[in-house]
N, C-alpha and C positions, 0 to 999 in steps of 0.2 A: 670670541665672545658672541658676536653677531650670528655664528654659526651654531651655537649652544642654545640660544635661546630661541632660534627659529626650529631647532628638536624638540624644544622644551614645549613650544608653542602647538607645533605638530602631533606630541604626545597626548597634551592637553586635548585638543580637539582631535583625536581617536579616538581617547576615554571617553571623552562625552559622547560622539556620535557612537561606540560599544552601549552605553550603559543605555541610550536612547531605544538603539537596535533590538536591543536585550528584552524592551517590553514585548515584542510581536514573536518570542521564540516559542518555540511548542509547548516549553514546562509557565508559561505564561498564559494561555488561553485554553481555545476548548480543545479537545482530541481530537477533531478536524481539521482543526486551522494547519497544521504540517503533520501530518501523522505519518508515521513509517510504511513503507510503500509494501505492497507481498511478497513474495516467491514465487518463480515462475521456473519451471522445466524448460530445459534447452532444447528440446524438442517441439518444432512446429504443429504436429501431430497432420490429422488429416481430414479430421470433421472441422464447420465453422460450430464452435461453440460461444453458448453464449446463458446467463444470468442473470434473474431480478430477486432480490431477498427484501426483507425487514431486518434494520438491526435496531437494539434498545441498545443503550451507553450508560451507565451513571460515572459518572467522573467526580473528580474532588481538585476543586480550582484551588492556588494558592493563597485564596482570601476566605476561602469559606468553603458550603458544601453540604451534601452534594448535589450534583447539576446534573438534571436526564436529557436524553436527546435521543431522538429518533429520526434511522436514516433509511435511505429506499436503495442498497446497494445494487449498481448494474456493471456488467463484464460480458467482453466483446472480442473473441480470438479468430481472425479471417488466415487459414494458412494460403499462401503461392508455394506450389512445387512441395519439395521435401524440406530446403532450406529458411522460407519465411514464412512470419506470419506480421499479420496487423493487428494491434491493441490497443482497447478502449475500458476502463471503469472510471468509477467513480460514481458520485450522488447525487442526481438533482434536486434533490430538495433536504432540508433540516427543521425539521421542530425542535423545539429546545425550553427544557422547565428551566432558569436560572433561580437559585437559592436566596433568599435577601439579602443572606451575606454576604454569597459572590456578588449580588447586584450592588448593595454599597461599597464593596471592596474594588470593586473595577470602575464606579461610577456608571453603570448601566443606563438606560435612559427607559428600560424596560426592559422584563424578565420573563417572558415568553413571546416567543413568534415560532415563526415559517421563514427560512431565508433559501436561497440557492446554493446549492454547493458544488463543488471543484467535482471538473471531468478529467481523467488523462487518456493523451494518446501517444500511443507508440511503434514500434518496431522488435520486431526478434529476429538475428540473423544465425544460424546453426553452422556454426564456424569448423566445430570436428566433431566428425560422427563414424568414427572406427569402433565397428563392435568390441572390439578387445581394448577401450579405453574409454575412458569419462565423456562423453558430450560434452561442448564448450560453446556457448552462444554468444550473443554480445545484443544486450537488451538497453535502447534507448529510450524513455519517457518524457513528456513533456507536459506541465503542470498549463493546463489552462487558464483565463483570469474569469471564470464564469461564475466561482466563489464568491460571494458577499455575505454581509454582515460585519468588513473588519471592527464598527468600533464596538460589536456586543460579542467581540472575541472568538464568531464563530470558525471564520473564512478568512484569508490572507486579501483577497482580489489581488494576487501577484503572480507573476509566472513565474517556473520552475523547470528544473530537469534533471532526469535521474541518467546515469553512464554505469552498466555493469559487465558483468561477465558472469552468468548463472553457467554452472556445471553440474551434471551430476553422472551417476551409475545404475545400470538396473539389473537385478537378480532376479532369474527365472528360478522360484521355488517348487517344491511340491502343492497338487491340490490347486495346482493353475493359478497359483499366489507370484505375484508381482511385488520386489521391497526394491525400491529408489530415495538415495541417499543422496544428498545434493549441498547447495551452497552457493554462494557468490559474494564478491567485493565490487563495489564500486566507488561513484560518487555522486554529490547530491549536492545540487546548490538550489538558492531560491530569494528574490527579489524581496528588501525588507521592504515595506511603507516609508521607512523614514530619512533611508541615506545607501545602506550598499547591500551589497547581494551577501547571505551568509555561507557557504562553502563546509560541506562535510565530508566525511566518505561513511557508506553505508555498506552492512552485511545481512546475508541470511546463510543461515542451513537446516534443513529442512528433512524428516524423515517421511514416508510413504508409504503403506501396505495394500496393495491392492487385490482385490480379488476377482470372481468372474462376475459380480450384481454390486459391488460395494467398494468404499474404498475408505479409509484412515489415514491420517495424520497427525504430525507436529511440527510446529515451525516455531523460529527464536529469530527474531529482525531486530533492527534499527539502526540508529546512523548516531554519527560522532562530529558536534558542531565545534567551532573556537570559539565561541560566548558562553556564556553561561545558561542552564536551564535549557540547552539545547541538544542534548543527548536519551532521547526515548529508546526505551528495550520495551520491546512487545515481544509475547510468547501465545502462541496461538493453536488451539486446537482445532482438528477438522476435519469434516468426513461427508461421505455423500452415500445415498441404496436409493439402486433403481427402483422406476416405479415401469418402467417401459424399456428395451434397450434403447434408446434416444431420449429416455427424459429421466431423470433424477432426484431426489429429493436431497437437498444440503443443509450444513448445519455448521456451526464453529462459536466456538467459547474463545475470548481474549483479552486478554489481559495484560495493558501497559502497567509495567514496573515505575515510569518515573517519566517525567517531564512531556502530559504530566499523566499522572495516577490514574485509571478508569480501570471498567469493567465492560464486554459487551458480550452479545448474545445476539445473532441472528440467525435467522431459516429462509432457504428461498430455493427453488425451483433452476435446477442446469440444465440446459439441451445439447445435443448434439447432432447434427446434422450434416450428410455428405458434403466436401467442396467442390463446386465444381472447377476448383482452380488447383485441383490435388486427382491424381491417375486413382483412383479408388482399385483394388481388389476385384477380383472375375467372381470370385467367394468371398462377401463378406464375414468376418467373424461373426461369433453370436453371441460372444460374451460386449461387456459395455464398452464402446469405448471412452477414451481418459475424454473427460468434461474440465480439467482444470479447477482452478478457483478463484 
């Protein structure tokens, strides 16, 4: 009996601290507060690349809607050797229109600002690189707490980390056309506000066309939580045309399916530049090299 009811006790206060936890999950706040992380090629490549963009968001909160927000995307790939690189994105800043009805459905305390937003940094390690087989990396991120705004729903201020494995293939086509087909599984945890860490595992796959001035994409992400409203699919469009062989013009359309619901649209400017922590070529190509995204 003693033993039953200290389960029964135990159970009780999981659900509640679940159902507590449950406010701060993705399909709860804004598109930033845990959004689903990119796709990244297993390869280090061999320029430092790097990106600043504009994105617009409109979202549809679970109280109401919808909510704009405007972000300042930045992206940061440093390769060492043939096998690593180091990585940085994320936003430092959020404007944000909230709705009235998101504002009295969340309790708002106010329905526009300016707040700071989440950086990550990480690692890529190029684990198998046999031409006659997939590439296999092992990409580790780490979610900063430089994030604020949690009680207007923007930002967690919690830290995080993402553990994957991206892989992919590349096919040398006609017309000097480049198609890499890719993917990964990992996982994803991240610090609630209120009581425990929540724990997912996350995927992408990801298709690529590149050319000798240009390049296209599609990508399908997200991660799979044990709470509720914690399960976002995002599908993303993307492409980049030089404007220089070292600098770029980008672009991508996206769209989260659920937890929760947005739209976005941004444009913003890739560079690529020699490493000098990479043996560069005696002949460099003259086509672009990969800028990533």
């Amino acid at each position: 009996m003693k033993w039953a009811l200290c389960a029964a006790l135990g159970l009780a206060v999981t659900a509640r601290a679940g159902a507590r936890d449950s406010a701060f999950n993705p399909g709860r706040m804004g598109p930033n507060a845990v959004p689903t992380i990119p796709g990244d090629s297993p390869w280090p490549g061999t320029h430092i690349r790097s990106g600043l963009g504009v994105a617009v968001q409109r979202a549809m909160s679970p109280t109401g809607g919808p909510d704009w927000s405007l972000t300042v995307p930045l992206f940061l790939s440093v390769p060492f050797g043939t096998r690593v690189a180091l990585l940085s994105d994320g936003t430092p800043l959020e404007a944000f229109w909230v709705s009235p009805e998101s504002q009295r459905g969340w309790g708002l305390t106010q329905g526009t600002g300016v707040v700071q937003g989440d950086t990550r940094l990480g690692a890529k390690f190029l684990l198998l690189a046999d031409p006659a087989l997939p590439a296999i990396a092992l990409r580790l991120v780490f979610k900063t707490t430089t994030g604020k705004g949690r009680p207007l729903r923007r930002f967690l201020d919690a830290p995080g980390y993402l553990i994957d494995l991206p892989f992919a293939y590349r096919w040398q086509l006609p017309r000097r056309l480049t198609l890499e087909l890719g993917g990964a599984i990992g996982f994803l945890a991240w610090q609630q506000p209120d009581y425990a860490q929540n724990d997912a595992y996350t995927y992408f796959t990801r298709a690529i066309l590149s050319g000798p001035w240009w390049q296209a994409g599609l990508e399908l992400r997200g991660f799979v939580g044990w709470q509720r409203r914690d399960r976002p699919i995002t599908v993303e469009a993307f492409g980049s045309l030089a404007l220089h062989r070292l600098v770029a013009l980008s672009f991508s359309a996206t769209a989260n399916l659920q937890d929760p619901a947005y739209q976005q649209l941004s444009v913003g400017v890739r560079t690529a530049l020699e490493s000098p922590f990479v043996e560069q070529p005696k002949h460099p190509p003259t086509t672009l090299p990969s800028l990533g995204r």
